[in-house]
N, C-alpha and C positions, 0 to 999 in steps of 0.2 A: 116244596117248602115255602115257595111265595110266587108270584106269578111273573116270575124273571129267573130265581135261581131252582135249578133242579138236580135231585143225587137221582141218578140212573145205578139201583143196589140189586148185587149180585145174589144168585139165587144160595143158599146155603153156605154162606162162604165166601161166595166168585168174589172177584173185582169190584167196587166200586167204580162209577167214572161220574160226571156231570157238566152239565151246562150252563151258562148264564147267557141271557136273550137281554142286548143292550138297544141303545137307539141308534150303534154305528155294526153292530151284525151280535153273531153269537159268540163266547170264547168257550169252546170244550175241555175239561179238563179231565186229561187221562184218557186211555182204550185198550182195546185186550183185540186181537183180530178173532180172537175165537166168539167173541159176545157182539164185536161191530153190527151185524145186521140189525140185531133185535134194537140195539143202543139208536142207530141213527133212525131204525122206524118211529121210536119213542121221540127222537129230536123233531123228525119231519111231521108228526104227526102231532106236534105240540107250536113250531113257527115255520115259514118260507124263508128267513130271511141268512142269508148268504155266512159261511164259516168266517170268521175274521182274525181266531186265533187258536190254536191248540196248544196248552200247555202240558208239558209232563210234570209229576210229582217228583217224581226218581226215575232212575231207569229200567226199573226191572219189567219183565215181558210182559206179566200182564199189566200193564200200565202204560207200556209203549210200543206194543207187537206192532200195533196199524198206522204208524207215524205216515210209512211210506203212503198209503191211501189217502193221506189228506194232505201230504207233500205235492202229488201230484195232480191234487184242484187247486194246486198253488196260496195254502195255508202258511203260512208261517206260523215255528214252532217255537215254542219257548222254555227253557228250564234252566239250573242255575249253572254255571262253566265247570263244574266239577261234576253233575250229573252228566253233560257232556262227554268229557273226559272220560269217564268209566261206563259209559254208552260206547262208545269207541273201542276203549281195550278190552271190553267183554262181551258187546252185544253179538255178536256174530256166533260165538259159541254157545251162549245162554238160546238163541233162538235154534242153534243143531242142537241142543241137548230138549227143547221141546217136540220139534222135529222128532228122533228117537222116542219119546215117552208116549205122545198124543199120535194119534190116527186124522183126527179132527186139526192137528197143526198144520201133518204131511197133505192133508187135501185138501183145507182152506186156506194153505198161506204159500203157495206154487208160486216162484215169481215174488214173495216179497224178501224183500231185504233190511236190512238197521238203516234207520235213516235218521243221523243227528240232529240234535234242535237246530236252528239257522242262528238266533239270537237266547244270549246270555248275559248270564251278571251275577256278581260274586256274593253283592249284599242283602239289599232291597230294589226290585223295581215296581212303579208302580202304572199299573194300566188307566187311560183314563175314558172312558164308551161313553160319550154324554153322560147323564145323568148318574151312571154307574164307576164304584171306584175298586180296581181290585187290586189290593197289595199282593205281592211275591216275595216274600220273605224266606233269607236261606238260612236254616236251621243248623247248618253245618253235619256234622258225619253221625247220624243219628242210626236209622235202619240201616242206610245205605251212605256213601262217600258223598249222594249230592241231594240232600232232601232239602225239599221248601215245601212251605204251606201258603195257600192261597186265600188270604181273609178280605171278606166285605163289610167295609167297618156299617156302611148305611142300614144294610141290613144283617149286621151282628150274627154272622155265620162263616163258621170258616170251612177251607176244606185241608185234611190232615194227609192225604197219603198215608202211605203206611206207619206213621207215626203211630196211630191206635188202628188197631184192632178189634172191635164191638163185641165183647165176652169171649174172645179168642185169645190165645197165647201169641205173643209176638213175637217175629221172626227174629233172632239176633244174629245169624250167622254171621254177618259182617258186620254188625251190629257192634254200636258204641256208647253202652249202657249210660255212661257218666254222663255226658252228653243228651243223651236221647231223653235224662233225668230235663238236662237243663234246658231242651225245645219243651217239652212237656208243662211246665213252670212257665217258659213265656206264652204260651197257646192261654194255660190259666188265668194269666194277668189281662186277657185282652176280654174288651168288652166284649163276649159272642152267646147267643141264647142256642143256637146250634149248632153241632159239628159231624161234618160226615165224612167216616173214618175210609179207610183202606178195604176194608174188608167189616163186614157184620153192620146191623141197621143203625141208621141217622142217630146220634146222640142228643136228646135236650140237655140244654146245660151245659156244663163242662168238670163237673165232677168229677168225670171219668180219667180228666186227666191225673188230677188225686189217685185217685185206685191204680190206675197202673202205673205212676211210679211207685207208690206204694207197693206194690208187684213186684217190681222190679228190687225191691230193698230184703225184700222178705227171703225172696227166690235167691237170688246173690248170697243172702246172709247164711241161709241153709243150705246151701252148697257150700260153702267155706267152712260151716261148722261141720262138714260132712268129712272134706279134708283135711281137716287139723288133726280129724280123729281117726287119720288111716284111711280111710276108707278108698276103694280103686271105684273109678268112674263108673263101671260097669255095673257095681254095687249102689250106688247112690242113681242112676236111672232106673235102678230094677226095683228101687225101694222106695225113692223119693214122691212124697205126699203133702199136699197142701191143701185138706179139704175147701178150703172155703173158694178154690178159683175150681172144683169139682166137676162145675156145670160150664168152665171155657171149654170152645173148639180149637182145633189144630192142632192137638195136644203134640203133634209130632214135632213142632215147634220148642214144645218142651225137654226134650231130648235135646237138641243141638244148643241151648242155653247151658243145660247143665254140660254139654262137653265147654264149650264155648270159655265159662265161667272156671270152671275146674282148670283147664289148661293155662288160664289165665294168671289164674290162682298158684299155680304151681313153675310161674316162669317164662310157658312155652308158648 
């Protein structure tokens, strides 16, 4: 993206992570232990110069598998106090429940463990690297209980976590729509010509945030008109259609929206 900030983008889907190369070391942002190698071959094979900080997005595993790995070159980690928190009361079993699914978790992650950020903050913190400025802004309970995004106002890019998703469905399972509306709208407001999402490629611009709350309006709506008219959940996931998002991935994302929303909708 510039010859300081870099998105390190997952192959069909995978994780997003990246880095920024300052004049006082590097800040990483985000990692997955299953993608680490390839990720720091690209970091080493781009500067020499010493880790100085890792931030996490959120919690969730791929985003945070390899904390413990850069905990112990003595990195300090950063993410907001409520990403902590629920780093704490869930990481341990989100990482057995990879564990159990992946083959590639049970053999490359032997010996690691959850290792909490060190250093938090509720609102805004801001980094300062010489010449480089990076905000930390906590968006409040958007994807997840503790999302922030990390924007460089110099050069007009942010990075999103799983806020967006790049022509994929967004995850809502703990997801807090209204909300995730109103991070979405301030990302919009901010001067940025770039944004590199969670998952799917680099964004120009920032229209995208448009569209998916847009998305999000559509999708809610037709699921509620689903339920007004009878309809049982099972009926409206074996039915429900929105051509024009046709061509998103993750669709299976789309499934737990409409439970998500429906249950909502009705109470539970």
């Amino acid at each position: 993206m510039t010859d300081a900030v870099y998105g390190f983008i997952g192959h069909d889907g995978d994780p997003n992570h990246g880095f920024v190369i300052t004049e006082k070391g590097v800040v990483v942002i985000d990692n997955d232990i299953r993608f680490l190698g390839p990720f720091m071959e690209a970091l080493r094979s781009t500067t020499p110069k010493e880790i100085k900080f890792l931030i996490n997005t959120h919690h969730a595993f791929d985003h945070a598998s390899a904390n413990q790995l850069f905990a112990e070159k003595g990195v300090p980690i950063i993410a907001s106090a409520a990403c902590r928190e629920h780093m704490a009361a869930v990481g341990e079993e989100k990482f057995a429940e990879m564990r159990a699914r992946e083959e590639r978790v049970r053999e490359g992650a032997k010996g690691i463990a959850v290792v909490l950020p060190d250093i938090t903050f509720d609102e805004r913190l801001s980094l300062h690297l010489g010449a480089h400025l990076l905000e930390l802004i906590f968006v409040g309970h958007c994807h997840s209980p503790g999302d922030i995004i990390i924007y460089l106002p110099r050069e007009k890019i942010v990075f999103v976590g799983d806020l967006l998703l790049y022509k994929c469905h967004p995850n809502v399972r703990q997801g807090n729509i209204d909300n995730w509306c109103r991070a979405l709208e301030l990302i919009y407001e901010l001067p940025v010509e770039t944004i590199v999402p969670g998952h799917g490629g680099i964004i120009p611009g920032k229209e995208e945030c448009l569209v998916v709350k847009e998305y999000f309006i559509k999708v809610r709506s037709k699921i509620e008109e689903e339920a007004r008219r009878g309809k049982r959940v099972e009926d409206i996931k074996r039915e429900f259609s929105l051509p024009e998002y046709g061509d998103w991935g993750k669709t299976r994302w789309l499934t737990a929206t409409i439970e998500k929303v429906y249950r909502e909708y009705k109470g539970g």
